[in-house]
N, C-alpha and C positions, 0 to 999 in steps of 0.2 A: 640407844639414842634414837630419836624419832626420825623418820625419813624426810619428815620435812625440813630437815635442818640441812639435809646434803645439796649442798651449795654447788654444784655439778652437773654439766649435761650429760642425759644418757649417751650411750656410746654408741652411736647407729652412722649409716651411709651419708648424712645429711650432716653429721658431725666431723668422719674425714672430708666432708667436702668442703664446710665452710675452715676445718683447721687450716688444708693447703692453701684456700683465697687469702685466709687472713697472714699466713707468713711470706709471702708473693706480696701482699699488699705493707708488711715491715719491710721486707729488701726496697720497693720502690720508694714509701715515705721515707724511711730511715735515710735511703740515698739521696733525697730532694732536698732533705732539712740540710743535710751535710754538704752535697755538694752543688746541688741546683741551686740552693737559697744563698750555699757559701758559709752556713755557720762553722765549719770543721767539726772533726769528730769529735773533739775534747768538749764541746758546746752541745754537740747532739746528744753525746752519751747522756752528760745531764741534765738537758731536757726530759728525754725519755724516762732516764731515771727515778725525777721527781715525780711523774707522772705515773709511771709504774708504781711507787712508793702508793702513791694518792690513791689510785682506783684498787691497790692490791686492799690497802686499809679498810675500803669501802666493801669491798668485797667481804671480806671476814666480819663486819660488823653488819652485815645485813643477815637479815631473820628468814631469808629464804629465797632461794634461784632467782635468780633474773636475769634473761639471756643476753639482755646488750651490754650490761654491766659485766659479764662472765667475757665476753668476744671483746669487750674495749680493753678488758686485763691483759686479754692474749694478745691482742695487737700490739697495746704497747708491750708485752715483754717481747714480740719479736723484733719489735723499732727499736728498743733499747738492746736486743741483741746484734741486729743488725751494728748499730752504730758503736756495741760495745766492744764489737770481735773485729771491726775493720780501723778502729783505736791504738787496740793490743797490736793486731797484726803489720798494720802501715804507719804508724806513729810512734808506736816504744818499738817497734823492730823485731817483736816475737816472731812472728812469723807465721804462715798457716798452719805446718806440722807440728811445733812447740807450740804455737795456742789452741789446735785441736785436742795434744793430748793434756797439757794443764787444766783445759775445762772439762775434758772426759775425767779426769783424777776431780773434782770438785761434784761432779754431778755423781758421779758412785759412790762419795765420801756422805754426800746428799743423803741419797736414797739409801745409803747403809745408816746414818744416823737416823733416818726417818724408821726406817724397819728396827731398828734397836730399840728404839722407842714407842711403837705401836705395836710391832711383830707384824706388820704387814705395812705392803707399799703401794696395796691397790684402792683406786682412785675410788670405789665404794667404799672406803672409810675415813670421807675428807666430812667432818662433822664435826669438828669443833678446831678451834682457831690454833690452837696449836700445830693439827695435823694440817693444816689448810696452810699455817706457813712453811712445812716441810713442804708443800704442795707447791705454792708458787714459785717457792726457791728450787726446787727442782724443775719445774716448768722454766725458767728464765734460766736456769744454768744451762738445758737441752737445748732452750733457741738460741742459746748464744754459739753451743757448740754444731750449733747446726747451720748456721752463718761460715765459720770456719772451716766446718767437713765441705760447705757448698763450694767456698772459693777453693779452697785445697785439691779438690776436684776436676775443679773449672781450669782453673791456673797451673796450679804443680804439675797435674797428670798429661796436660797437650792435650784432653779429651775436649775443652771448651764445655761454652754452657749449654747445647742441645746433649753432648754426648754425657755430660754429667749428671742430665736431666734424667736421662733413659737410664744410667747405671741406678740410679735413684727410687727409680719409677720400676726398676726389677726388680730393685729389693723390695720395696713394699708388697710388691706380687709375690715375693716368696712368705714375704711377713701373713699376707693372708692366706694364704696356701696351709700356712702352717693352724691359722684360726680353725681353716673348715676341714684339716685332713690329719691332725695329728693332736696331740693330749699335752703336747707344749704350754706350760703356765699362761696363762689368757693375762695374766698379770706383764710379765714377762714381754709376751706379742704386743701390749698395749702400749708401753714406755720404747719397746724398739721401733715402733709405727710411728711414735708420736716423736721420736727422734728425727726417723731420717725422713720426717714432710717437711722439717724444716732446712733442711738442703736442700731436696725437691722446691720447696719455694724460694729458696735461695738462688739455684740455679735457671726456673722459667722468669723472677723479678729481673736478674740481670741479662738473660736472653730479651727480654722485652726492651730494657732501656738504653744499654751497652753499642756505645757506634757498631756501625756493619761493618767496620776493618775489624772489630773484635770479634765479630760472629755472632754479635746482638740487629735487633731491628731497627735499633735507633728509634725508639717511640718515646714523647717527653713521657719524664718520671712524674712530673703533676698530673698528667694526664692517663699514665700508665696508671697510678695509685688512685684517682679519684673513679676511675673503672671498675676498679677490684672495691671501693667503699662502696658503690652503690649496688655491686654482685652480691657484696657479703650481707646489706641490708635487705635485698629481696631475700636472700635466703631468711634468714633472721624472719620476715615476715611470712612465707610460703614455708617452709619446710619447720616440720615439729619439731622446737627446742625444750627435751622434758627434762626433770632434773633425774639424774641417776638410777638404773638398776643400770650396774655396769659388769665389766667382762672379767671374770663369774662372779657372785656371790662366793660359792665353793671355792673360788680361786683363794679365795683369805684364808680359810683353813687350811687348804693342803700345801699353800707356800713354806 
């Protein structure tokens, strides 16, 4: 299949950096629609939803990269994560630990269908629509359970949302540790990074907006999110968005 079909950014420092803005920037809009504006979750979820649905479609029928069109898909899947896991969690009464691991059993169920059926689950073989819908729906299964692992975190453990942050922020530091210092599936390193940024932004969206009794800074959420909209378009603008040679090539074959 020709490279120009992979609809995917390469996978560089400019790519975790705008990943974490953009799901920092779902916890605060997901939180504005819901509770700043007042729609409730049940209204947020599908908004986002539809909108996830809309740009995911767009995405799979376009003919080649485009990186606002790629960051508008992420963003909504982590607004519709955001608003889909605090749903589940505060409105049917799942809860953090029973909706962290139902959506961990969904996103492995994911990614084991998706590798059944391509024999690989690394994101240099997202080229044709099929494997691109195993892709989204793995991507919005991970930010929703990463909305869930944030507050489960934040909430369950008494560690709040700085201490949650940092737990977060060390694992990712071992997640790279392990890129540049050991022979660990690059495949592998890349879905667990790409997991736990979305708690990572989980937990600094509601450090930023969350009252100071809660151990937030109390910063509005329109205002927190329209911060992180225009970081994430300078990036977008300044920092190279190319499409895919991603972490390994090799890594396909030896999965």
């Amino acid at each position: 299949m020709p490279e120009s079909f992979n609809k995917v950014p390469e996978v560089t420092l400019a790519f975790w950096i705008v990943k974490i803005a953009a799901t920092t920037l779902g916890e605060t809009g997901g939180d504005t629609v819901t509770m700043t504006l007042n729609w409730g979750y049940l209204a947020g979820t599908a908004l986002f939803l539809a909108a996830l649905l809309l740009l995911v479609s767009l995405q799979i029928i376009a003919k080649k990269f485009h990186a606002f069109l790629y960051w508008a898909t992420i963003i909504a899947s982590t607004t519709f994560g955001t608003t889909a896991a605090d749903f589940a969690d505060r409105s049917l009464g799942v809860g953090y630990t029973g909706g962290s691991a139902l959506l961990l059993v969904c996103l492995l169920a994911t990614l084991g269908l998706w590798y059944r059926s391509s024999g690989s689950i690394s994101v240099d073989t997202v080229r044709t629509p099929k494997v691109e819908m195993f892709y989204w729906a793995a991507i919005t299964f991970s930010q929703t359970l990463g909305t869930a692992l944030g507050d489960w975190m934040a909430d369950s453990t008494g560690l709040g949302y700085e201490g949650g942050a940092l737990v977060f922020g060390a694992a990712l530091a071992v997640v790279a540790a392990g890129y540049y210092w050991t022979r660990v599936s690059r495949v592998t390193l890349f879905w667990a990074a790409f997991i736990l940024t979305r708690p990572l932004g989980a937990t600094v969206g509601d450090f930023l907006d969350k009252p100071v009794r809660d151990g937030g800074l109390a910063m509005s959420r329109p205002l927190a999110s329209a911060i992180l909209a225009i970081f994430i378009l300078g990036c977008l603008l300044v920092l190279p968005q190319r499409q895919g040679s991603h972490p390994a090539r090799a890594a396909v074959v030896r999965e």
